[in-house]
N, C-alpha and C positions, 0 to 999 in steps of 0.2 A: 783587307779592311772592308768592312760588309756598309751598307746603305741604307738606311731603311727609307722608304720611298711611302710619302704622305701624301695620300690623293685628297686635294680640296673640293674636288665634285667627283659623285658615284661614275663609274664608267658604264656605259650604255653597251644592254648585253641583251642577246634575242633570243628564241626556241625556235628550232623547227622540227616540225610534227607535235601536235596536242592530242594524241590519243592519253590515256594514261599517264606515262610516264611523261611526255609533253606537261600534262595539267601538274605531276604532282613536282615539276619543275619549277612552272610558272610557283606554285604555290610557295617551295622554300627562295625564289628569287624575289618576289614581291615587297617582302619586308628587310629586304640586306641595305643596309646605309650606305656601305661602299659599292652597288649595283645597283645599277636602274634599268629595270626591265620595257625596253620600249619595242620590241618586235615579236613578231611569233608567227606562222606559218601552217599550214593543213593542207593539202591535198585542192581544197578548192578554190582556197583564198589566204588571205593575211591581214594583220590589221599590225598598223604604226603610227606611234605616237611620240613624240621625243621629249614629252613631260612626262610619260609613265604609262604604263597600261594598269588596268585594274585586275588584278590575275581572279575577282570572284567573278566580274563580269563576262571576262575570257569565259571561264570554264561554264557559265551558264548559257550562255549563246552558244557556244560547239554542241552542248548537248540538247538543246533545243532546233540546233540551225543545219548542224553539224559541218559548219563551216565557221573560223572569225570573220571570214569576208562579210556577215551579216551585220555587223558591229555599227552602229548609225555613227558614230564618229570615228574614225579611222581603219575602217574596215573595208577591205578591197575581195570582187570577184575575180581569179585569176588562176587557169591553168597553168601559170608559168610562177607560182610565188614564192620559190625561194630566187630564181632570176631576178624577178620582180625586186623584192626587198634587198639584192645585193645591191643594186642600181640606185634604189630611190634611199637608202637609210646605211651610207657609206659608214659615218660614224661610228657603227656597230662596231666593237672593239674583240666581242664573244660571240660561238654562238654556243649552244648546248646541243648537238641534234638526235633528236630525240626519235627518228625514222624508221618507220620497216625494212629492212632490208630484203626487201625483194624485189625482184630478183637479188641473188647474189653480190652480181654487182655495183648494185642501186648505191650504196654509200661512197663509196670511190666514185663513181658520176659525178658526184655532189662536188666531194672533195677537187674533184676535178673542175669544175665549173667556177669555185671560187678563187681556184689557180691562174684560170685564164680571164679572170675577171679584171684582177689586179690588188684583190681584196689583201690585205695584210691584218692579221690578227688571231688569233684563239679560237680552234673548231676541237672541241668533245665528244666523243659519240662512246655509247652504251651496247656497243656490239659483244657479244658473247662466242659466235662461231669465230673457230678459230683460221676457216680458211677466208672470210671476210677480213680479219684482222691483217691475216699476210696480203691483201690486196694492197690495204694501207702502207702498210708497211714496202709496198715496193712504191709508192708513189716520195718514197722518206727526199730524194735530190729534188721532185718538181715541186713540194710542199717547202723546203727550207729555201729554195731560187725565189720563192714568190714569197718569201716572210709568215708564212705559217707556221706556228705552233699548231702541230695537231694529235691529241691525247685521245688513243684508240683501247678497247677493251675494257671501257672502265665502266661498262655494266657485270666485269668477271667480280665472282664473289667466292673470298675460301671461309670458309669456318672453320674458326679454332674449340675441337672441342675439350673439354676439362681434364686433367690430369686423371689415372686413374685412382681412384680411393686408394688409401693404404689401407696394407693386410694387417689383421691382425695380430701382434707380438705373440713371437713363439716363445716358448720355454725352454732355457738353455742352462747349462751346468754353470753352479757360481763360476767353476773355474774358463770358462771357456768367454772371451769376451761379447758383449750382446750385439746381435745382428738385427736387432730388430727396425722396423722402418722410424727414420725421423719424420720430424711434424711436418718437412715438407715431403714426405709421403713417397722419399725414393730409401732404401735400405745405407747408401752409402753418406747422408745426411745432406745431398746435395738435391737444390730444387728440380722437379720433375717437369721436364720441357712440354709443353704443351701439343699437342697432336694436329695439324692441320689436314682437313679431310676437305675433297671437292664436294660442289655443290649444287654442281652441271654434269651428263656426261662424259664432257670433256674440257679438260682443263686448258680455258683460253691464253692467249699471249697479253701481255701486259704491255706498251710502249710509250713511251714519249714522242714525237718528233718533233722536234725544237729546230728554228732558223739557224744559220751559221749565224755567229757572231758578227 
C-alpha cells in the first residue's frame, strides 16, 4: 500500500558550486513551490537565507564579484563554505553539487565531510567521469551509516536517436505474400526500437545510494 506524502511547507534545498551549472540550478530551483532554495556556496564564499535566496541576484553578484560571499544580505567570505554552510543551515534537507571535480578526488572529500559532520539528507552530484563515480560508489556503507541518500552520475546523458526511415516497398509477385515494411517502419510490422547512442566518450555509471531502511 503506497503513501503519498503532502508536504505543507517547501523543503529547504542548497547548491554548491555556482559556476554554470550552479546558476542554471539555482535558476530551475528558484521557482519550484515544493523547494526552497536558501543556500549556495563558491569557492570564496556563500550566502544563506532561510526565507529564500533570489536566484537573479545570486547569478548577478557571482558575475560581478565572483563570489555570493559579496551578497549585502546574507552573504559570507569564507575559505571553508561548504563546512561553513553545513554548520550554520543544518536544516538543509538537499544539496545539488554542482562542483569541479578536481582533483579527482575532490567530490568524495565532500561527500566525505558531510559524513562526518552528522548531516542526514540528499546529496546530487553531475559527475560524468566514470572513475569519480566508483569513488562514490565505494563510500555506498559510510553514506547509508550516516543517512545519506547520495545520487551520483546524474550529469550522464544518453541519447536516443530516431528509428531508422523505412525502405521503400519492393515489388513482389501477386502470388508471393508482401514483405514490405509496416508503418512502424520494421518489415515484420513490429515497432522499431529506438537506438541509444553515447554522448561522452565514455559511458558513465549511473547509481543510487540510498540509507538502509
Amino acid at each position: 500500500m503506497s503513501t503519498l506524502l503532502t508536504l505543507t511547507t517547501p523543503l529547504p534545498v542548497g547548491v554548491l558550486g555556482f559556476g554554470g551549472l550552479g546558476q542554471a540550478a539555482a535558476r530551475v530551483l528558484a521557482p519550484k513551490r515544493d523547494l526552497c532554495l536558501i543556500a549556495a556556496a563558491d569557492g570564496k564564499g556563500y550566502i544563506y537565507d532561510p526565507a529564500g535566496l533570489d536566484a537573479d541576484t545570486c547569478i548577478r553578484t557571482y558575475a560581478k564579484t565572483g563570489t555570493l560571499g559579496t551578497i549585502e544580505t546574507g552573504g559570507v567570505l569564507s575559505n571553508q563554505s561548504i563546512q561553513d554552510l553545513i554548520e550554520i543551515a543544518p536544516q538543509v534537507q538537499g544539496y545539488f553539487l554542482a562542483l569541479p571535480n578536481l582533483p579527482n578526488t575532490f567530490m568524495a572529500s565532500v561527500a566525505k565531510q558531510f559524513i562526518a559532520s552528522g548531516w542526514q539528507g540528499v546529496l546530487v552530484d553531475a559527475m560524468k567521469r566514470t572513475s569519480a563515480v566508483e569513488q562514490m560508489l565505494e563510500l555506498r556503507d559510510d553514506l547509508a551509516k550516516a543517512g545519506i541518500t547520495y545520487m551520483t552520475g546524474c550529469g550522464a546523458t544518453l541519447a536516443c536517436s530516431p528509428p531508422p526511415p523505412p525502405s521503400p516497398p519492393k515489388a513482389t509477385p501477386k502470388s508471393t505474400p508482401s514483405t514490405s515494411p509496416s508503418a512502424s517502419g520494421s518489415p515484420t510490422g513490429k515497432p522499431t526500437a529506438p537506438r541509444f547512442v553515447k554522448t561522452s566518450p565514455t559511458c558513465p555509471v549511473i547509481a543510487s545510494i540510498a540509507p538502509v531502511p
